[in-house]
C-alpha positions as CSV (number, residue, x, y, z in Angstrom):
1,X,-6.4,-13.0,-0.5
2,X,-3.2,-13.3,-2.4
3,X,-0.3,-13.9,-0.6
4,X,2.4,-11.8,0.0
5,X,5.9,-12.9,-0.1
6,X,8.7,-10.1,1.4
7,X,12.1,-10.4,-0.1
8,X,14.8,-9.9,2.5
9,X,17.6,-9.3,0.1
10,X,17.6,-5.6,0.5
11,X,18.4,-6.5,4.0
12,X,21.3,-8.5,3.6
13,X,22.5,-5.9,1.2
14,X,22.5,-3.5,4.1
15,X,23.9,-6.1,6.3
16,X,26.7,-6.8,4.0
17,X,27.9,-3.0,3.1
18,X,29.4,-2.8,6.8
19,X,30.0,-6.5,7.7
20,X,29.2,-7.7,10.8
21,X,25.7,-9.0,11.2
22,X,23.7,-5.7,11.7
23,X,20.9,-5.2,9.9
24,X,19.9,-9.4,11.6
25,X,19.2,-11.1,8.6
26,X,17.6,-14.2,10.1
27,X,15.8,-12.0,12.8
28,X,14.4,-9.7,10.0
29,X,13.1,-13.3,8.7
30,X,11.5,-14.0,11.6
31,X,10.4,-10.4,12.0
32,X,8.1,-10.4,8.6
33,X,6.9,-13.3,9.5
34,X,5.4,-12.5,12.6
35,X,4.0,-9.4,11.2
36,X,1.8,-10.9,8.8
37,X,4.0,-11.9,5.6
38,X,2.8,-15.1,3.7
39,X,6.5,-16.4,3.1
40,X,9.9,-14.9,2.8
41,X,12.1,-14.9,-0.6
42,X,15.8,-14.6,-1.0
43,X,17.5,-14.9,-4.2
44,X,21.2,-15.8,-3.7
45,X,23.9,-14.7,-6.4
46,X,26.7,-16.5,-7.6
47,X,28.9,-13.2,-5.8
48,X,26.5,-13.2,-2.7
49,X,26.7,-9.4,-2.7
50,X,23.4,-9.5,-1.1
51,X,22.0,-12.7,0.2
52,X,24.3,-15.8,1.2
53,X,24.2,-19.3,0.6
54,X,25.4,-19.5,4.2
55,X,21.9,-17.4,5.1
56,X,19.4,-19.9,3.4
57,X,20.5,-23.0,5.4
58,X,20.4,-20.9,8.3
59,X,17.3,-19.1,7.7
60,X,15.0,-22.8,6.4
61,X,14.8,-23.9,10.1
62,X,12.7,-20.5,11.0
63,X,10.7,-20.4,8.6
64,X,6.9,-21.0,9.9
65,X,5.1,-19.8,6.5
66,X,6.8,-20.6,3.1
67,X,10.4,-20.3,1.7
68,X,10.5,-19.0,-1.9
69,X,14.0,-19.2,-3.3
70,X,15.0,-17.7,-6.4
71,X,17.9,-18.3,-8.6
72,X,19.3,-18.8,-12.1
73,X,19.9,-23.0,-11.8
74,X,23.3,-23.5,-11.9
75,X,24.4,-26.9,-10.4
76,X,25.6,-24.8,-7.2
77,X,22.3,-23.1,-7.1
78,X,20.5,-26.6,-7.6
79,X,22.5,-28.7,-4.8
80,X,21.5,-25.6,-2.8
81,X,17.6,-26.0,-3.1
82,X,18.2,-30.1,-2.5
83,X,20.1,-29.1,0.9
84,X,17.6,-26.9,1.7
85,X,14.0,-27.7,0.5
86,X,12.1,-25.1,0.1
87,X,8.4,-24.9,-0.3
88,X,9.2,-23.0,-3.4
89,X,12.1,-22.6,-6.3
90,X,11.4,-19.9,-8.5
91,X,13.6,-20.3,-11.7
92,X,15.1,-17.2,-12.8
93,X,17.6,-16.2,-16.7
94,X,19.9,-13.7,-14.5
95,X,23.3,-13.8,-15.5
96,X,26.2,-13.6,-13.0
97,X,26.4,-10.1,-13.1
98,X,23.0,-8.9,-14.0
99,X,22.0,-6.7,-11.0
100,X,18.7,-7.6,-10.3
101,X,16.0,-9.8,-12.8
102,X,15.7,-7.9,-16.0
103,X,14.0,-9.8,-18.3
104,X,11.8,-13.5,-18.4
105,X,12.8,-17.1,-19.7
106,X,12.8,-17.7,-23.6
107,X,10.8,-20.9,-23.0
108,X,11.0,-22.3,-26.6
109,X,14.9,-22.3,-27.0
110,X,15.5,-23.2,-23.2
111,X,12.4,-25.7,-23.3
112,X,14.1,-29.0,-22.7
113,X,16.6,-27.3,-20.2
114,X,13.9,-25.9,-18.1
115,X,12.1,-29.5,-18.5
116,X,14.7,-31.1,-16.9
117,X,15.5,-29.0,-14.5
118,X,11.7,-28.8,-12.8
119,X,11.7,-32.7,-13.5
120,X,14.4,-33.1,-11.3
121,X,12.8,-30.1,-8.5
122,X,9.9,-32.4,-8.6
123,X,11.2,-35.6,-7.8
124,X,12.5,-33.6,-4.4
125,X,9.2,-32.2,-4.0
126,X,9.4,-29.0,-4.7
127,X,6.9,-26.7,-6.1
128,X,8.2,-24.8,-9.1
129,X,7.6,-21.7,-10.5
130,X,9.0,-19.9,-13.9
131,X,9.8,-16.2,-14.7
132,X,8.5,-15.0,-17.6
133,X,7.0,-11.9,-19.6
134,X,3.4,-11.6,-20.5
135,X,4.3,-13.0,-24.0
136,X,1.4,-15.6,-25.0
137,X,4.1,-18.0,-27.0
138,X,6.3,-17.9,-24.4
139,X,3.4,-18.5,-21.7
140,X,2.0,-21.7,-24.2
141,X,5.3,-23.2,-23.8
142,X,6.0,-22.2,-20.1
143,X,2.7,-24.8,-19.2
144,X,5.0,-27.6,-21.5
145,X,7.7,-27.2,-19.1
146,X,5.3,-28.9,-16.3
147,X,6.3,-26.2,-13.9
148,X,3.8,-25.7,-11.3
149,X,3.5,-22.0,-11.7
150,X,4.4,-18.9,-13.7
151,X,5.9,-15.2,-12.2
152,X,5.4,-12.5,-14.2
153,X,7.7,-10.3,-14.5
154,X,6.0,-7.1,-14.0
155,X,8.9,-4.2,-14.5
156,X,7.2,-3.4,-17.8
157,X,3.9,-2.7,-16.0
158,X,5.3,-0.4,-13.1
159,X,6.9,1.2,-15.5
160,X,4.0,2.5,-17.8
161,X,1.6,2.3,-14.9
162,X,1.9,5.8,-13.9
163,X,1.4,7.2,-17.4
164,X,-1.4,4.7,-18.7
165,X,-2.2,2.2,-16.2
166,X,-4.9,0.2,-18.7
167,X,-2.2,-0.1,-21.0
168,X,0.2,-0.9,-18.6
169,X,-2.2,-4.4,-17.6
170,X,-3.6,-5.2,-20.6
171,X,-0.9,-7.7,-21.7
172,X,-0.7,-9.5,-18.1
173,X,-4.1,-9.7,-17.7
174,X,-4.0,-11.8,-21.4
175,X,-0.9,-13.5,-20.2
176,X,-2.3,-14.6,-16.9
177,X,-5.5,-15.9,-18.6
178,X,-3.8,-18.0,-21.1
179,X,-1.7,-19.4,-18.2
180,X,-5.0,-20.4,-16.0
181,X,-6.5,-21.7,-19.0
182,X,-3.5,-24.7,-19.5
183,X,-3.6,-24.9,-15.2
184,X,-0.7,-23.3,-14.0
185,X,-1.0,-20.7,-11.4
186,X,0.3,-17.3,-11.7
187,X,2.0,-15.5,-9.3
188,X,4.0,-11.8,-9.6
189,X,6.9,-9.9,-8.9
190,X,9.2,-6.7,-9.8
191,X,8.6,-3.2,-9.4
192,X,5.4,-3.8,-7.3
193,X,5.1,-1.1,-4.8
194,X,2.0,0.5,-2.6
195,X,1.0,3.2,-5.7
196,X,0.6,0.2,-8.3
197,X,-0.2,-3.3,-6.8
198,X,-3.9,-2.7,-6.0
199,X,-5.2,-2.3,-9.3
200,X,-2.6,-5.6,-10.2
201,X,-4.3,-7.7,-8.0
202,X,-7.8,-6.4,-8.9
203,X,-7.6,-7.0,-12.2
204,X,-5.8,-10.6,-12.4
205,X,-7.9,-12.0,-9.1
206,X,-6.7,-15.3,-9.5
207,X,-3.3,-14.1,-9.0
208,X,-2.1,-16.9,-6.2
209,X,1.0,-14.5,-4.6
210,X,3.6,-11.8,-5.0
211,X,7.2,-11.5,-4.4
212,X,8.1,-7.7,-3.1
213,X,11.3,-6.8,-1.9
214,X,12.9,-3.4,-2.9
215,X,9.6,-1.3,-2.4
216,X,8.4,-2.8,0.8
217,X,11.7,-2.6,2.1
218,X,12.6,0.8,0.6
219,X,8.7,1.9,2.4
220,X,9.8,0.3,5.4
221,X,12.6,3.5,6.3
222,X,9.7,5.6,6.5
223,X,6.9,3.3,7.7
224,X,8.4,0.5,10.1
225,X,8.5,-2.9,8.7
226,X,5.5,-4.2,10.5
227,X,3.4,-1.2,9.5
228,X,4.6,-1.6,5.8
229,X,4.0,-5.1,5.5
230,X,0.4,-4.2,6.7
231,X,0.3,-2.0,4.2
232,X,0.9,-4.2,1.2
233,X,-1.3,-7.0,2.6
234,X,-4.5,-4.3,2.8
235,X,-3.8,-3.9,-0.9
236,X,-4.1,-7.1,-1.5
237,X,-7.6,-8.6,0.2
238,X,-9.7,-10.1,-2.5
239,X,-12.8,-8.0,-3.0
């Protein structure tokens, strides 16, 4: 099935609004985890208004599945992911004060940036993955970046799902296609939520993982964590 990775930055956010430590950051790690998540994601910010950097060095040693870290590579950002080592870096454009992802790399212009960068990921053994829309140029010269995989950023499809969801998938289902075809694997993430990652997953099947944070936790209020992460993962299971 594909995986499901649960980003805990929602919880942080929580955590940080009030101070102290309550919502447990590292025990709601732990938490989706043992409740049948396939990894756990955090994406620090330069202001860590949400997740710290302080959290991800504390969070790697409990980690029992896969660690996903996303970020725009600054050289902070990159001595961070050295430190740490996660299974997985997942490069992300945000600027400083962009609020959350809104938008893929431009991997013509930023080509020999984003070469370097996953050249030097690589040589610590880290698998990388890219952000990008379901544009075909920009997925042709994602693969020349030698990044391991590509996330697609899937705002745009949430957000015409619920008026025509064929034309909502019709461009990620290309995009993903072209990127198998030159061997990268694709994973997804944004705006994913329990009405419109079913038909995602059945119609891109080779789709290796997604990266859900805001819905699943948003669905846990109502549902319980554990019984929301169940959720999700039913949605998932490869027919």
């Amino acid at each position: 099935m594909t995986k499901l990775s649960v980003n805990i930055n929602k919880i942080a956010t929580l955590r940080n609004s009030r101070g102290g430590n309550i919502p447990d950051v590292l025990k709601a790690a732990i938490d989706v985890q043992k409740f049948g998540a396939d990894g756990v994601t955090v994406h620090p910010r330069p202001d860590e208004r949400h997740i710290r950097y302080k959290d991800v060095h504390e969070i790697r040693p409990i980690i029992q599945t896969e660690l996903n870290i996303e970020g725009y590579p600054s050289p902070k950002f990159i001595d961070l992911v050295k430190t740490v080592r996660p299974h997985q870096v997942t490069l992300v454009p945000d600027p400083p004060d962009a609020i959350t992802s809104n938008s893929g790399w431009d991997t013509i212009n930023n080509l020999s940036f984003l070469q370097d960068i996953i050249g030097e990921l690589k040589e610590y053994g880290i698998r990388t993955s890219i952000f990008v829309d379901p544009n075909p140029d920009i997925i042709i010269n994602a693969a020349k970046t030698n990044t391991d995989r590509i996330e697609l950023y899937t705002e745009p499809y949430a957000a015409l799902y619920p008026k025509d969801r064929e034309k909502a998938i019709a461009p990620f289902v290309e995009a993903a296609t072209i990127a198998r075809d030159m061997g990268l694997k694709i994973n997804a993430g944004h705006d994913l939520n329990l009405q419109n990652l079913k038909f995602f997953n059945e119609r891109i099947p080779f789709i290796k993982e997604v990266s859900i944070g805001h819905a699943l936790i948003s669905d846990a209020l109502y549902f319980g964590l554990e019984v929301t992460i169940n959720k999700y993962k039913q949605l998932l299971i490869k027919d």
